[in-house]
Every structure is written in C-alpha cells, then in structure tokens.
PDB file of N, CA, C and O in Angstrom:
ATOM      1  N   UNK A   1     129.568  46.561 -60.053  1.00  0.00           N
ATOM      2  CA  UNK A   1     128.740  46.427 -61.235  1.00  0.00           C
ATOM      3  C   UNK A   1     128.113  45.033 -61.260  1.00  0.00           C
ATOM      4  O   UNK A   1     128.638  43.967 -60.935  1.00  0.00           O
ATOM      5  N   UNK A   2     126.812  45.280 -61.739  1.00  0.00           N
ATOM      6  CA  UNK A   2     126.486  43.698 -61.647  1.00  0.00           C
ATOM      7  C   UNK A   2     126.459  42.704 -63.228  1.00  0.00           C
ATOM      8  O   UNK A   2     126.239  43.179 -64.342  1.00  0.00           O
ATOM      9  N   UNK A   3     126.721  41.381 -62.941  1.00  0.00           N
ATOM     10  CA  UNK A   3     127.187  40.741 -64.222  1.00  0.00           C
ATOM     11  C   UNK A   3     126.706  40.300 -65.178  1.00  0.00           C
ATOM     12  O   UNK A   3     127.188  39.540 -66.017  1.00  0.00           O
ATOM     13  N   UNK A   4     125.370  40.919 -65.080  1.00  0.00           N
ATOM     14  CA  UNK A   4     124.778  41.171 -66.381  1.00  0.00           C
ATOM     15  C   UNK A   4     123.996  42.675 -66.831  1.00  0.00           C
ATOM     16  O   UNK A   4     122.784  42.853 -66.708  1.00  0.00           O
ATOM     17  N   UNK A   5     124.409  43.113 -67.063  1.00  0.00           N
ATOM     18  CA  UNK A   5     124.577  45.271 -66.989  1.00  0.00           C
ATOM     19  C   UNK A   5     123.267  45.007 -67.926  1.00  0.00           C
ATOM     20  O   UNK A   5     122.175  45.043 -67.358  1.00  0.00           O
ATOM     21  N   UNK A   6     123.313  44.724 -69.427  1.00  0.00           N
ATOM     22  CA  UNK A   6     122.088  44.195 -70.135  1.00  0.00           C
ATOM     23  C   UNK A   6     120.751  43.709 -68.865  1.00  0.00           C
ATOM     24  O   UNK A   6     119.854  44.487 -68.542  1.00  0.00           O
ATOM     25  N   UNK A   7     120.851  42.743 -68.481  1.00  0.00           N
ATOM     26  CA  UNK A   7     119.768  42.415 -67.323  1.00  0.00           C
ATOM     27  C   UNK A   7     119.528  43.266 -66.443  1.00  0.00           C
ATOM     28  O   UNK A   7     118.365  43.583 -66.192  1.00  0.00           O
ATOM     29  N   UNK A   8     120.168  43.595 -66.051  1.00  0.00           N
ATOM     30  CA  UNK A   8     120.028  44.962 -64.907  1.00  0.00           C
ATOM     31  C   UNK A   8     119.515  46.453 -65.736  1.00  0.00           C
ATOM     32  O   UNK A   8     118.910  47.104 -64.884  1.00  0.00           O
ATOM     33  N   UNK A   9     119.527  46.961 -66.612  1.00  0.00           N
ATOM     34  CA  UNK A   9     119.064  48.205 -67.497  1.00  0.00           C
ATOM     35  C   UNK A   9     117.412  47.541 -67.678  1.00  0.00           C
ATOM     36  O   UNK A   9     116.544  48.109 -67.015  1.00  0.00           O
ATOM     37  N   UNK A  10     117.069  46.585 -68.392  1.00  0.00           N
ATOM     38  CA  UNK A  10     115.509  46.297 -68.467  1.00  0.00           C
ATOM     39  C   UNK A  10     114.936  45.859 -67.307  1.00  0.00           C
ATOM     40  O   UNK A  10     113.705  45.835 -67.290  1.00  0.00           O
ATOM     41  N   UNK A  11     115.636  45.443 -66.157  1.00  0.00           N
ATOM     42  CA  UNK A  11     114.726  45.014 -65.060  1.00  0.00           C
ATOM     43  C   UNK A  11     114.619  46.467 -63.954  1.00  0.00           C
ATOM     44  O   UNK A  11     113.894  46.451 -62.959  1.00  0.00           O
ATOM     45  N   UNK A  12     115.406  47.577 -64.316  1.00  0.00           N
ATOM     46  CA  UNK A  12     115.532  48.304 -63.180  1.00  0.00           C
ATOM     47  C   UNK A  12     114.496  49.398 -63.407  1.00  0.00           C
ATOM     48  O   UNK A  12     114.941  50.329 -62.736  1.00  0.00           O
ATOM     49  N   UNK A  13     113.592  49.726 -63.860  1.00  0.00           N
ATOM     50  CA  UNK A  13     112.443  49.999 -63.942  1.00  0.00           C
ATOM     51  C   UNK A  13     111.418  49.362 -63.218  1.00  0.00           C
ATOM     52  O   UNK A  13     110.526  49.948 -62.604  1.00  0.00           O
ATOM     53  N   UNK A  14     111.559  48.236 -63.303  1.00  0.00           N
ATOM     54  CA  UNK A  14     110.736  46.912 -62.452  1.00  0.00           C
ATOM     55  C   UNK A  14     110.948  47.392 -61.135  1.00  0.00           C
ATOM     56  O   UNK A  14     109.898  47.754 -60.604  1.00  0.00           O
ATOM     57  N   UNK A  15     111.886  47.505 -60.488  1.00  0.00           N
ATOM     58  CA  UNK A  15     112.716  47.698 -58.715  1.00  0.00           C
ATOM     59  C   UNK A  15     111.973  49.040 -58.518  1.00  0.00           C
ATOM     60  O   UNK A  15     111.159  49.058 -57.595  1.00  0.00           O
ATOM     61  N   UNK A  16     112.148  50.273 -59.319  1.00  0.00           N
ATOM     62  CA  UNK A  16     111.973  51.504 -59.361  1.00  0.00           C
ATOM     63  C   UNK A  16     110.059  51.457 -58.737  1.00  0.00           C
ATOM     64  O   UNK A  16     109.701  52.000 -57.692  1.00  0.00           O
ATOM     65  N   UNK A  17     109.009  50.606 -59.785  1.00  0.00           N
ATOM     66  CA  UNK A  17     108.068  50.641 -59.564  1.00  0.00           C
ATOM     67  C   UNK A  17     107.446  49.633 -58.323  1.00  0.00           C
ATOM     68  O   UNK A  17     106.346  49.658 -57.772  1.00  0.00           O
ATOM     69  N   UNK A  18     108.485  48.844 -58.149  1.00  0.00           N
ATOM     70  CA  UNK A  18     108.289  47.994 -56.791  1.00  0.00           C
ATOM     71  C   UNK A  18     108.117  48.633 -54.784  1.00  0.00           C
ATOM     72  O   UNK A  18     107.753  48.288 -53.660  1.00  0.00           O
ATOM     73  N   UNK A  19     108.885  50.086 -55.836  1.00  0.00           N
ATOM     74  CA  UNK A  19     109.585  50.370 -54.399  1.00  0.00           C
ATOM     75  C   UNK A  19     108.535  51.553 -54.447  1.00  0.00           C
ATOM     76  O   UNK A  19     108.118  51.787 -53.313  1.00  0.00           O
ATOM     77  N   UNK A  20     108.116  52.169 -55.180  1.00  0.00           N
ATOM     78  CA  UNK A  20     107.252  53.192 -55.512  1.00  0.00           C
ATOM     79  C   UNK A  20     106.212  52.938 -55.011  1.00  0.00           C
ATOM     80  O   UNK A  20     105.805  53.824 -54.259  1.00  0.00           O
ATOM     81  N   UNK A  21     105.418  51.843 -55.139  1.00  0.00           N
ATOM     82  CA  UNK A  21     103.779  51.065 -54.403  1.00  0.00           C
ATOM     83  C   UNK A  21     104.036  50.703 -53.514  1.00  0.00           C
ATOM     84  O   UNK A  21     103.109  50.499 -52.730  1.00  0.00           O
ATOM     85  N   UNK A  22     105.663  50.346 -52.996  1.00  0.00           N
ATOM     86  CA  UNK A  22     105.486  50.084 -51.474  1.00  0.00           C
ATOM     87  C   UNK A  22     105.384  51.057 -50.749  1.00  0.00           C
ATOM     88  O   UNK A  22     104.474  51.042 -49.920  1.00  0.00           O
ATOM     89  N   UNK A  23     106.409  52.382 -50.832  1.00  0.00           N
ATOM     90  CA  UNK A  23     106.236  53.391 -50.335  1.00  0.00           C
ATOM     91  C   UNK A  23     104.745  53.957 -50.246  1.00  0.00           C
ATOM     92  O   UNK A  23     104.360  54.604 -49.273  1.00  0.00           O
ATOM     93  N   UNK A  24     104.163  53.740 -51.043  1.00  0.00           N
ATOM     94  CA  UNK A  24     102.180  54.535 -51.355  1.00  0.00           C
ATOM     95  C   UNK A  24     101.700  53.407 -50.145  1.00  0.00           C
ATOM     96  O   UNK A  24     101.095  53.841 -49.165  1.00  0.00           O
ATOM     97  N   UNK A  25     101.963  52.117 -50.249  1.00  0.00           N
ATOM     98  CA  UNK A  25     101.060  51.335 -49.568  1.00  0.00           C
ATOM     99  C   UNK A  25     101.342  51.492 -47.785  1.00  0.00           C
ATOM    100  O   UNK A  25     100.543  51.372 -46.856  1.00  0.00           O
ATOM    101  N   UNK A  26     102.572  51.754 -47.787  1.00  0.00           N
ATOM    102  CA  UNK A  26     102.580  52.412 -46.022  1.00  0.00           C
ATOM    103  C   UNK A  26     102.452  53.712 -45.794  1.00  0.00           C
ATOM    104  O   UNK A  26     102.377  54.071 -44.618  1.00  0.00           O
ATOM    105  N   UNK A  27     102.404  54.597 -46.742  1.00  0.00           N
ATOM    106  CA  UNK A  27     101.685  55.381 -46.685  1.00  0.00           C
ATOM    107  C   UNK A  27     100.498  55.658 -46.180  1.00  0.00           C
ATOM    108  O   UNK A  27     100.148  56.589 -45.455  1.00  0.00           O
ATOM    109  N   UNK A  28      99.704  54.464 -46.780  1.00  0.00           N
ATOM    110  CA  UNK A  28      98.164  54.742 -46.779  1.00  0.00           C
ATOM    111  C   UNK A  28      97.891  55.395 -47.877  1.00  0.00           C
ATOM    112  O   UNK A  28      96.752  55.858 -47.827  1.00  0.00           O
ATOM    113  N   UNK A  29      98.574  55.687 -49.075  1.00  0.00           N
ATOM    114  CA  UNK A  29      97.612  56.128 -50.276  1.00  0.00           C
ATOM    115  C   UNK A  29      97.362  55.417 -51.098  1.00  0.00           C
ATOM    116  O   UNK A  29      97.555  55.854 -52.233  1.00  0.00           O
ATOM    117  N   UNK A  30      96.949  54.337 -51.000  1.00  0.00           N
ATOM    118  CA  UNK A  30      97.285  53.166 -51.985  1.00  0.00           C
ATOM    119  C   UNK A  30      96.676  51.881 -51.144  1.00  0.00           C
ATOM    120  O   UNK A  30      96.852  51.911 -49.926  1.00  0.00           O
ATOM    121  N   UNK A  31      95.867  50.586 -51.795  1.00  0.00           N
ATOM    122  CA  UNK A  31      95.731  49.440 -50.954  1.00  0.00           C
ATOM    123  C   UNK A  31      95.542  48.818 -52.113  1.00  0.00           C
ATOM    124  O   UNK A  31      94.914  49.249 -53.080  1.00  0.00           O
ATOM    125  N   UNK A  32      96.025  47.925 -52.019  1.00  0.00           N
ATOM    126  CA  UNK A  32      96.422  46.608 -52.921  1.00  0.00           C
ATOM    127  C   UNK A  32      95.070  45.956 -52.469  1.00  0.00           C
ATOM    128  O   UNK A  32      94.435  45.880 -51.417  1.00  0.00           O
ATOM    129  N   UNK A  33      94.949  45.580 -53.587  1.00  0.00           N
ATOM    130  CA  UNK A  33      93.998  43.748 -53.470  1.00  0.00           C
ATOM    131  C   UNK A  33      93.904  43.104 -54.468  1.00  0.00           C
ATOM    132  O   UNK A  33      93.892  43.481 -55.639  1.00  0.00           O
ATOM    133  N   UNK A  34      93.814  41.837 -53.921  1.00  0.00           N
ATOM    134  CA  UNK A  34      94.053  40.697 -54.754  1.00  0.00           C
ATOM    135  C   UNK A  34      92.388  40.647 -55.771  1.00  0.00           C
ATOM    136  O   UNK A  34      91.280  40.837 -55.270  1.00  0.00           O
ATOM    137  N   UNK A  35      92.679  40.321 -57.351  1.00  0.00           N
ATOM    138  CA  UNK A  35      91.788  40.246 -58.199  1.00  0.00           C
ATOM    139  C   UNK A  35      91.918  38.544 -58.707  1.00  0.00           C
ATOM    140  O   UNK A  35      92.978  38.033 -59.069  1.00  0.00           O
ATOM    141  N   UNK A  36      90.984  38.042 -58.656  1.00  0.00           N
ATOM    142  CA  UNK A  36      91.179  36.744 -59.446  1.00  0.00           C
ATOM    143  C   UNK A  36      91.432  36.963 -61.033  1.00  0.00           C
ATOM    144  O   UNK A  36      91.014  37.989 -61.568  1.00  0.00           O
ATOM    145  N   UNK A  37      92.098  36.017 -61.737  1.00  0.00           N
ATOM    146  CA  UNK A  37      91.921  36.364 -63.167  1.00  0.00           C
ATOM    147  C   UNK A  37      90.707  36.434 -63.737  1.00  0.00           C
ATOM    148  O   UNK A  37      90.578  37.258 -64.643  1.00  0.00           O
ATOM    149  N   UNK A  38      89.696  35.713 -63.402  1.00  0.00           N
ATOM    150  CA  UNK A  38      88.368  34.945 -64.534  1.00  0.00           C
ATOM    151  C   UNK A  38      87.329  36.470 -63.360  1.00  0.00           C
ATOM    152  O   UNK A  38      86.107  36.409 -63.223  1.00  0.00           O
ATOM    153  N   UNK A  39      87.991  37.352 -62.865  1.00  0.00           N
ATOM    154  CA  UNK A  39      86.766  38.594 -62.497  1.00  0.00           C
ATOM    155  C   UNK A  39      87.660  39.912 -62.622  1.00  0.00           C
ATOM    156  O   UNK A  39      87.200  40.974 -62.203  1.00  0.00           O
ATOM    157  N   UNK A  40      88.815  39.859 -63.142  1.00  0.00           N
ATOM    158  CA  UNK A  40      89.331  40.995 -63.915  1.00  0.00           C
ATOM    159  C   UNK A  40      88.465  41.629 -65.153  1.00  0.00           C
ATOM    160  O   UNK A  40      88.061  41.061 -66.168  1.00  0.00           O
ATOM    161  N   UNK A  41      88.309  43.008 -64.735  1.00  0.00           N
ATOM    162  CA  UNK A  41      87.151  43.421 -66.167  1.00  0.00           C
ATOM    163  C   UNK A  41      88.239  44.139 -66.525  1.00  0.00           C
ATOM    164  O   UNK A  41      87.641  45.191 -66.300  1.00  0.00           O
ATOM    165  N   UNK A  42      89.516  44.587 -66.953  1.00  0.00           N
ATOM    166  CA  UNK A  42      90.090  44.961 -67.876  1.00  0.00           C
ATOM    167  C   UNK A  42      90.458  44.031 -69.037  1.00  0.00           C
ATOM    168  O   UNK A  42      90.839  44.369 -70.158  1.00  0.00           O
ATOM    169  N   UNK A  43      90.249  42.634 -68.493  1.00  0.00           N
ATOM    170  CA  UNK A  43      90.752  41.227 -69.245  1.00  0.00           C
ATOM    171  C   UNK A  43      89.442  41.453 -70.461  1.00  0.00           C
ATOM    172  O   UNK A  43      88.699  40.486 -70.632  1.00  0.00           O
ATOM    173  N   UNK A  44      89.250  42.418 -71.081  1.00  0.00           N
ATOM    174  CA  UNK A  44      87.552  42.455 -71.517  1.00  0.00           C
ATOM    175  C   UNK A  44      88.245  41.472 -73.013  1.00  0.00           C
ATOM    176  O   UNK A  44      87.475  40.606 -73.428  1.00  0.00           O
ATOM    177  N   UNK A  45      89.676  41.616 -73.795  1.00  0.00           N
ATOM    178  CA  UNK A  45      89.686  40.927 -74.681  1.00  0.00           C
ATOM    179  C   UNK A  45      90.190  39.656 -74.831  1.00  0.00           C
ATOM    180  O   UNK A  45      90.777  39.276 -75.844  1.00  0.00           O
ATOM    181  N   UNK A  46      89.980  38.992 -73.861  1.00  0.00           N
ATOM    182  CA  UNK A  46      90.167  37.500 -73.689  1.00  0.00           C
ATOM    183  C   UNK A  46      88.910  37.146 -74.371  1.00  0.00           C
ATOM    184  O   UNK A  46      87.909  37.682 -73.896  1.00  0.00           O
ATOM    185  N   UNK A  47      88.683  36.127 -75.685  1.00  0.00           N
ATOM    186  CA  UNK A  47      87.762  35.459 -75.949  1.00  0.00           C
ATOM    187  C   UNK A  47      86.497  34.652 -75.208  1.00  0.00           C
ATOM    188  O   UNK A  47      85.275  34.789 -75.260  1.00  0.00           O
ATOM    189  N   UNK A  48      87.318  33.817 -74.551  1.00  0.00           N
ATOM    190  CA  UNK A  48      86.290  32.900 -73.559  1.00  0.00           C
ATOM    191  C   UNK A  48      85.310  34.047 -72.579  1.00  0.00           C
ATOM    192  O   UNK A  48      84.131  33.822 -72.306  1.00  0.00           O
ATOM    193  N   UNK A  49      86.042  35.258 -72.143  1.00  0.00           N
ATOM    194  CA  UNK A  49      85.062  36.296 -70.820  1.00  0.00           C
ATOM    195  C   UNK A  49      84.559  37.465 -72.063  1.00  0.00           C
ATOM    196  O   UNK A  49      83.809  38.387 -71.743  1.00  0.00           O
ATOM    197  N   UNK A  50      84.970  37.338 -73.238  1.00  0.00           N
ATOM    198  CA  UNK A  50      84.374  38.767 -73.896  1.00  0.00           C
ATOM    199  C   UNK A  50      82.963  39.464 -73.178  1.00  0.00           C
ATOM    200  O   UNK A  50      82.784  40.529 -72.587  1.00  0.00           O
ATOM    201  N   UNK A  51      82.022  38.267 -73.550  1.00  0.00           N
ATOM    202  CA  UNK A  51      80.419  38.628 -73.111  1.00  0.00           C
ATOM    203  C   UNK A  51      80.624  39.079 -72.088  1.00  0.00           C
ATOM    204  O   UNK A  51      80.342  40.272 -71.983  1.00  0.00           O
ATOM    205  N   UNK A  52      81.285  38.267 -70.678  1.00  0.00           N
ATOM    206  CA  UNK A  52      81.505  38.682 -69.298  1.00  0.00           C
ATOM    207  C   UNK A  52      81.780  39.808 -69.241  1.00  0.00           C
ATOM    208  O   UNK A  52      81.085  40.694 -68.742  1.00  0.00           O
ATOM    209  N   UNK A  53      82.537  39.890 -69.604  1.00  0.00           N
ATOM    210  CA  UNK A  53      83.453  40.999 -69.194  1.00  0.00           C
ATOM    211  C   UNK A  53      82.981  42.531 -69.995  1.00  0.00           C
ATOM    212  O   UNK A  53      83.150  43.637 -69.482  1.00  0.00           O
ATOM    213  N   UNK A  54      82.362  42.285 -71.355  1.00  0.00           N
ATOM    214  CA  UNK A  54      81.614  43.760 -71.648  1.00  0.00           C
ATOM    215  C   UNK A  54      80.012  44.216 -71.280  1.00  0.00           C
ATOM    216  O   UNK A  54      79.541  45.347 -71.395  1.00  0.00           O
ATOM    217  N   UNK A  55      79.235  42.834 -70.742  1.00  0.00           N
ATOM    218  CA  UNK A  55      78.482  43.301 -69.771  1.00  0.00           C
ATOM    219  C   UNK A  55      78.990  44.133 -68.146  1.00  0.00           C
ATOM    220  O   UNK A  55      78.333  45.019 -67.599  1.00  0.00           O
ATOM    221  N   UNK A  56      80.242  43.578 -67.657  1.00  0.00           N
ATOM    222  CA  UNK A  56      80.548  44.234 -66.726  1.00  0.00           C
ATOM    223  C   UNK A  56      80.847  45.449 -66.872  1.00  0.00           C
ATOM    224  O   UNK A  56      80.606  46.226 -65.948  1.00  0.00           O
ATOM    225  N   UNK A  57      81.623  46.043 -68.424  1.00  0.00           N
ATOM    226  CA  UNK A  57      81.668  47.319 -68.195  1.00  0.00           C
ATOM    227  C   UNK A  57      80.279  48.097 -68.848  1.00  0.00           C
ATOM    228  O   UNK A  57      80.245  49.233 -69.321  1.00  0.00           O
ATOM    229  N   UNK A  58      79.558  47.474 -68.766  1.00  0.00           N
ATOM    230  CA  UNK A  58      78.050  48.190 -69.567  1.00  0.00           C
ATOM    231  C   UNK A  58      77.895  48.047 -70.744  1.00  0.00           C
ATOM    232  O   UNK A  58      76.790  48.191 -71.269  1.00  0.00           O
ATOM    233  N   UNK A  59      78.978  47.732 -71.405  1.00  0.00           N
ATOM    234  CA  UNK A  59      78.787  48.308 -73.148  1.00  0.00           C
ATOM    235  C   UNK A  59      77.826  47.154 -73.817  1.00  0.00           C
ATOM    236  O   UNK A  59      77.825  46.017 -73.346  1.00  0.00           O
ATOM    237  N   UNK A  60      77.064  47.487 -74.867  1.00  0.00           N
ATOM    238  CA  UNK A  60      75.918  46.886 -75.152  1.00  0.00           C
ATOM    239  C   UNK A  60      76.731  46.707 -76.511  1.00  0.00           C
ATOM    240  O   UNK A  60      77.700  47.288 -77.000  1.00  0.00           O
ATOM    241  N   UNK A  61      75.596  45.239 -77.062  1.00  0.00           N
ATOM    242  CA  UNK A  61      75.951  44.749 -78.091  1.00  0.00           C
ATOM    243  C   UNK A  61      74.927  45.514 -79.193  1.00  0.00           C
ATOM    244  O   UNK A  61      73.718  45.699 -79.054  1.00  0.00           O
ATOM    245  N   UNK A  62      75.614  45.827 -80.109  1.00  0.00           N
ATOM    246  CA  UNK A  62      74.201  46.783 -81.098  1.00  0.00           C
ATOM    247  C   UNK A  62      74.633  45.831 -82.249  1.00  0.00           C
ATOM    248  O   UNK A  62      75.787  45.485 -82.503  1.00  0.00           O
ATOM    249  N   UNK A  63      73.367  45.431 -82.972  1.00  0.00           N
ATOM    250  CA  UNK A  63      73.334  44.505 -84.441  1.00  0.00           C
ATOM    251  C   UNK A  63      73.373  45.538 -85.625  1.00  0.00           C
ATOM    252  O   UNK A  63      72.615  46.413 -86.044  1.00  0.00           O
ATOM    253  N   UNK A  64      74.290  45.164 -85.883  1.00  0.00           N
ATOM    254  CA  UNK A  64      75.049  46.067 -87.819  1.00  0.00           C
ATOM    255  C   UNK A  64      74.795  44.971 -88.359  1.00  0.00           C
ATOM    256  O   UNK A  64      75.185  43.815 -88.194  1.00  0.00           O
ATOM    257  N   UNK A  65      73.642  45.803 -89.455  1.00  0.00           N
ATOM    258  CA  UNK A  65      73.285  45.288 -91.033  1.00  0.00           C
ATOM    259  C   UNK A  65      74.117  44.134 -91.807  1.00  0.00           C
ATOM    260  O   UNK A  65      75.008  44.784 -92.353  1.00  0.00           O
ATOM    261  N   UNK A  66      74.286  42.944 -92.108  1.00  0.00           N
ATOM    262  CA  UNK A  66      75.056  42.562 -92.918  1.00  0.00           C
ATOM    263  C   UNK A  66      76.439  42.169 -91.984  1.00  0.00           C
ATOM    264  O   UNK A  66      77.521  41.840 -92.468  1.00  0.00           O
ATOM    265  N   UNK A  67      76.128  42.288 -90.512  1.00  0.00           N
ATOM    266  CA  UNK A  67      77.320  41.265 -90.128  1.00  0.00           C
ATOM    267  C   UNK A  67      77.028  39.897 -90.052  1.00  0.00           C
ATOM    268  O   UNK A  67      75.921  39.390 -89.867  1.00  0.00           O
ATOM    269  N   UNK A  68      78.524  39.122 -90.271  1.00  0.00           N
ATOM    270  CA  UNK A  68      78.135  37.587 -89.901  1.00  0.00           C
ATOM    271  C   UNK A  68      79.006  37.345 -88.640  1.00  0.00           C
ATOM    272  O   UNK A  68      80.100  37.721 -88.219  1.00  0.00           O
ATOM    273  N   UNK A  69      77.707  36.307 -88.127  1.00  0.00           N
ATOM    274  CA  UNK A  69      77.642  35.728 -87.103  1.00  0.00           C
ATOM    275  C   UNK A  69      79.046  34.769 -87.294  1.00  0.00           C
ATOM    276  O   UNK A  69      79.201  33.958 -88.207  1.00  0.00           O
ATOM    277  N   UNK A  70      80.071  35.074 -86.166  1.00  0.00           N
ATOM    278  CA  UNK A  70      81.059  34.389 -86.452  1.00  0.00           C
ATOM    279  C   UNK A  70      81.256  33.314 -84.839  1.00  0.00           C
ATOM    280  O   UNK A  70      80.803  33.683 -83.756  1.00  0.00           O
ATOM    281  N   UNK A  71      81.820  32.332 -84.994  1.00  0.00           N
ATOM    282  CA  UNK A  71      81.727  31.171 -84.369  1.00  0.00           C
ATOM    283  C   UNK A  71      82.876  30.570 -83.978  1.00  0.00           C
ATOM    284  O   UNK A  71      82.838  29.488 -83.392  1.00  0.00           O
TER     285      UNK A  71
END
C-alpha cells in the first residue's frame, strides 16, 4: 500500500490517462504537439488574448444598444 492512500486515489486517474495517450501515441492514433501558450485558441478567456483569440475562432464582435465600453 502506498503511504499516502489519500494521494494516491486523486492522482490515479492522472497515471490512468498518462498511460492511455501513450498507448494511442505508439499506436499511431494520436500525435502530440507542442502548443505555445500566447497561440492556444482555447485560452479564448484570458483577458490580455480575448481579441486574439476570438478572431481566431471567427466569432465577430456585434455592437448592443446601450452597452458600455468597459476598460
């Protein structure tokens, strides 16, 4: 048993999915690559890349009546 049973129950999900993408990646169904942070477009709600990042996924900015311009 290992000596922290608590530590080992929340991390062993972690091992489970470690071993899961390795198996896919010698497979061949699966290829990893490296993403920088600042060109991740799922990062779309990080403040500083908002604009970036929702031009990358297309979505357009549309102007509603009576919003304020916030800063």
């Amino acid at each position: 048993m290992t000596e922290n049973p608590v530590f080992h129950d929340k991390s062993k999900h972690i091992e489970i999915r470690y071993h899961f993408i390795q198996d896919m990646v010698m497979k061949g169904a699966v290829k990893l690559e490296y993403v920088a942070t600042d060109k991740q477009v799922a990062n779309v709600l990080a403040k500083t890349k908002f604009k970036y990042f929702r031009e990358k996924l297309g979505v357009i900015e549309k102007d509603v009546p009576g919003k304020r311009e916030q800063h």
